[in-house]
C-alpha positions in Angstrom: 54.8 -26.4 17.0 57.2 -24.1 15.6 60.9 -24.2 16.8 61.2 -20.1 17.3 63.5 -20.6 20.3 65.8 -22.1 18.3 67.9 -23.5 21.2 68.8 -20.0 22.4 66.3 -19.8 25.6 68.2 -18.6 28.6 66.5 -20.9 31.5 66.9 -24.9 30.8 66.0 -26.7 29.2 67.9 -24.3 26.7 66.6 -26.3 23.6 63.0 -26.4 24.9 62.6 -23.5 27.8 59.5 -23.1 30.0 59.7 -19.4 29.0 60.6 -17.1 27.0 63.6 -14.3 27.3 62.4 -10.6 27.9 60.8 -7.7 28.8 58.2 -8.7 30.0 54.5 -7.1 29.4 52.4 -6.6 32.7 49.4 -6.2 30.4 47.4 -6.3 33.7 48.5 -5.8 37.5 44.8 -5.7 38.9 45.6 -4.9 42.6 44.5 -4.4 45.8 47.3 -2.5 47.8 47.2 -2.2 51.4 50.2 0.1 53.4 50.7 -0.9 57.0 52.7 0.4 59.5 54.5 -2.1 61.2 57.4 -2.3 64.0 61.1 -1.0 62.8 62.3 -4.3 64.3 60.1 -6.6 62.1 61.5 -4.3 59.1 64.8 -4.8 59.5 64.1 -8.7 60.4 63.2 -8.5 56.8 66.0 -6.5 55.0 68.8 -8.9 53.6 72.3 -7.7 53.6 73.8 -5.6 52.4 70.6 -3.2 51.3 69.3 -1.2 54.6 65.7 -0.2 55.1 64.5 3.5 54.9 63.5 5.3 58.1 60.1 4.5 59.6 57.8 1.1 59.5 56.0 1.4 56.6 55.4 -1.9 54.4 52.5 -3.1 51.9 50.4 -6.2 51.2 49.5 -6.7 47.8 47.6 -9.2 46.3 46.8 -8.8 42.9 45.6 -10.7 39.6 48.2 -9.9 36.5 48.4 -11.4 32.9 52.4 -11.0 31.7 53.4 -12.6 28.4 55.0 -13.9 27.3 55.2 -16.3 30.1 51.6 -16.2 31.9 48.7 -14.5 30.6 47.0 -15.0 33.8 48.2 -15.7 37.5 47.7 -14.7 41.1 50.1 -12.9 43.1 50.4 -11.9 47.0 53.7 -10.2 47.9 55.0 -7.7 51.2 57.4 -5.1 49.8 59.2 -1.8 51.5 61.8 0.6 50.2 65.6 0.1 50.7 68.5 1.5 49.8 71.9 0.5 48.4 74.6 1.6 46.0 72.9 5.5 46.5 69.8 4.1 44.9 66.1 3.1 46.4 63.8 0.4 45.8 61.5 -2.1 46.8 62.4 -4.5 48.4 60.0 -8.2 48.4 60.8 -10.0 51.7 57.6 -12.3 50.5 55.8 -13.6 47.7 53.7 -16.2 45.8 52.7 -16.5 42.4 50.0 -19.3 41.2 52.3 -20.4 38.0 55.9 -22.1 37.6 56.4 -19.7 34.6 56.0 -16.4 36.8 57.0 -17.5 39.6 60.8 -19.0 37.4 60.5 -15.5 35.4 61.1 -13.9 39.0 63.2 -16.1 40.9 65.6 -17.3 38.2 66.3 -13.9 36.2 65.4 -10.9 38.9 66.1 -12.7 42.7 62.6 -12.4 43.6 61.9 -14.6 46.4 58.7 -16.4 44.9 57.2 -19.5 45.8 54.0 -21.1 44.5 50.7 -20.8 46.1 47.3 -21.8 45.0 45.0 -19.8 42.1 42.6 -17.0 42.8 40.6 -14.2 42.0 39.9 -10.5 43.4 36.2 -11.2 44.3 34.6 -8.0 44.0 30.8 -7.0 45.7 29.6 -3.7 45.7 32.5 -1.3 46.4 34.7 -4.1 48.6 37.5 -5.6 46.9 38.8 -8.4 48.7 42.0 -10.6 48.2 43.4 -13.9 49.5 46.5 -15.4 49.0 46.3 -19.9 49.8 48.6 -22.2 49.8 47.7 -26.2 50.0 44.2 -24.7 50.4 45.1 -22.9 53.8 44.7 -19.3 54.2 48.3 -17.4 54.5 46.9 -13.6 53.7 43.9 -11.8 53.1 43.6 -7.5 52.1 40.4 -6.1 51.1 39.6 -2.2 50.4 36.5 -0.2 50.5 37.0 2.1 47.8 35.6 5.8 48.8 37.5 8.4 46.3 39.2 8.8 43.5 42.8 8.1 43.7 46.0 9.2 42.2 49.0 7.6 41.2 51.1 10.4 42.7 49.9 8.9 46.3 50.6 5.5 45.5 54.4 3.8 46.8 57.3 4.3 44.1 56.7 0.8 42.0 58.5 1.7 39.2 62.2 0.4 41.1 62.8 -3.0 43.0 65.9 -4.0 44.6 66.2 -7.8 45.2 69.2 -10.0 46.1 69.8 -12.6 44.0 71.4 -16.0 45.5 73.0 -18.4 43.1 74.0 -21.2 45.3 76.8 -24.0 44.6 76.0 -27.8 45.1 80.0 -28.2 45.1 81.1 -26.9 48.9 84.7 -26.4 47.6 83.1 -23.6 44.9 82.1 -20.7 45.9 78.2 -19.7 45.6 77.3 -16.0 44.4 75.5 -13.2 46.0 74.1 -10.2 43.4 71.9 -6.9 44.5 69.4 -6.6 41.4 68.1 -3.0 40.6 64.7 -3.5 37.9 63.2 -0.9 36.8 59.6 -0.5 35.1 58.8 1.5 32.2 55.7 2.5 29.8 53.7 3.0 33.1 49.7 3.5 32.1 46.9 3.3 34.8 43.5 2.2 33.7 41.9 3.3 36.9 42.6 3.8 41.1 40.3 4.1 43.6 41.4 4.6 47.5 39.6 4.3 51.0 39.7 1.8 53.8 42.2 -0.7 53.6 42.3 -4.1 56.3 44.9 -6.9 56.4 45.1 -9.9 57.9 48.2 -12.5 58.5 47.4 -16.2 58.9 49.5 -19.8 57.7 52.4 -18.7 57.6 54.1 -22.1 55.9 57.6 -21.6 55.7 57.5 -17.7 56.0 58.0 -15.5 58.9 54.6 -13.4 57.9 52.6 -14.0 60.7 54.9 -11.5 62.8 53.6 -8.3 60.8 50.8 -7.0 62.6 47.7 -5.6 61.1 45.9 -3.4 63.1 47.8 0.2 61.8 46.3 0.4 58.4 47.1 3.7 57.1 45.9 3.3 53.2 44.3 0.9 50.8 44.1 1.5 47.1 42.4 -0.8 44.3 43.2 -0.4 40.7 44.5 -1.7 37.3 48.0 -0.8 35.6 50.1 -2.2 33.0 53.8 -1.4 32.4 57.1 -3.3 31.5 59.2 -5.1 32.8 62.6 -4.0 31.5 66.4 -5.7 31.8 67.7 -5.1 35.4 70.8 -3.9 36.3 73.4 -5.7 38.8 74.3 -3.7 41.3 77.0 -6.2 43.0 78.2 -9.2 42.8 80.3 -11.3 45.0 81.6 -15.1 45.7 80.6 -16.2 49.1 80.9 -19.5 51.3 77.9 -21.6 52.4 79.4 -22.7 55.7 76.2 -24.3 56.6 76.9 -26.9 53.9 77.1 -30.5 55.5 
């Protein structure tokens, strides 16, 4: 194999990296998107400082099937996002997610602050006009969305996708240095649907592992939407960045 990193890879191993640097292609974000409306409380247990969460309860449960190169042409994906603020700008906001590969889920954690951790491999199974979704982790079931797609939909009713806040924590193993704390603002661009349908959406929370997702409830589903995009994934901009302590630190 050809050396076309030649040593300049941003993640280590420098000289060999898991991954390539950027953007990234979402060549295909095949999704099924469920909005829920959920307690203010459970929102703001969600929202990190220092972003603050828009007025109301709504959230979404997405589990999807994307291809990205350069660093996965194919992995499964189950995430809750809802819109913050900070800085006079809006986002989304991922309290939760899983990715099926190291290589997506590094690509997210190391570089944007995205909270991912690994889960197990899937598939959208599809039959008749029921898309359903399931999210596993050590083979137990964490999340499941489905939709029954009845219409047409259009991208003008789907959640604003195209901005994500995330804060990124860079931790220190030295107590005596401080650790760093940075709000993240990615943007998308080159946005192109392939197709959207809408109808009924259901959700259901299960295994929760180390997560807190088995306290948003399910039962106000208020949209559903199944489709395919592609877009990319362009270089973020920090928003802040600060030293803080870990106190905790024994």
């Amino acid at each position: 194999m050809a050396d076309t990193y030649q040593r300049h890879g941003h993640v280590m191993p420098t000289w060999s990296p898991p991954f390539a640097p950027g953007p990234y292609y979402m060549e295909k974000y095949h999704a099924v998107i469920v909005e829920l409306e959920i307690p203010r409380d459970e929102v703001l247990y969600m929202t990190p400082e220092p972003l603050t969460a828009v007025e109301g309860g709504r959230v979404y449960a997405i589990i999807m099937d994307g291809s990205q190169p350069p660093h996965s042409l194919h992995y499964h994906e189950a995430l809750i996002c809802h819109e913050v603020e900070f800085g006079g700008k809006r986002g989304m906001h991922i309290p939760y997610i899983w990715t099926s590969t190291d290589t997506a889920t590094f690509t997210g954690r190391e570089i944007y602050g995205m909270p991912k951790l690994l889960c197990d491999d899937g598939r959208l199974q599809i039959d008749a006009n029921e898309v359903y979704g399931k999210l596993e982790k050590y083979g137990r079931t964490m999340m499941e969305v489905a939709a029954i797609t009845d219409q047409k939909g259009s991208v003008e009713e789907l959640p604003e996708l195209s901005k994500w806040m995330m804060v990124r924590h860079i931790p220190s193993p030295d107590p005596k240095v401080p650790a760093r704390r940075q709000v993240v603002f990615a943007q998308t661009a080159d946005f192109k649907l392939d197709f959207l349908w809408k109808g009924r959406g259901w959700a259901r929370m299960g295994y929760p592992g180390t997560s807190g997702i088995h306290r948003i409830p399910t039962d106000k589903v208020t949209n559903a939407w199944y489709g395919n995009f592609s877009f990319l994934l362009t270089p973020a901009e920090i928003l802040e960045d600060i030293d803080y302590t870990f106190k905790e630190w024994n």
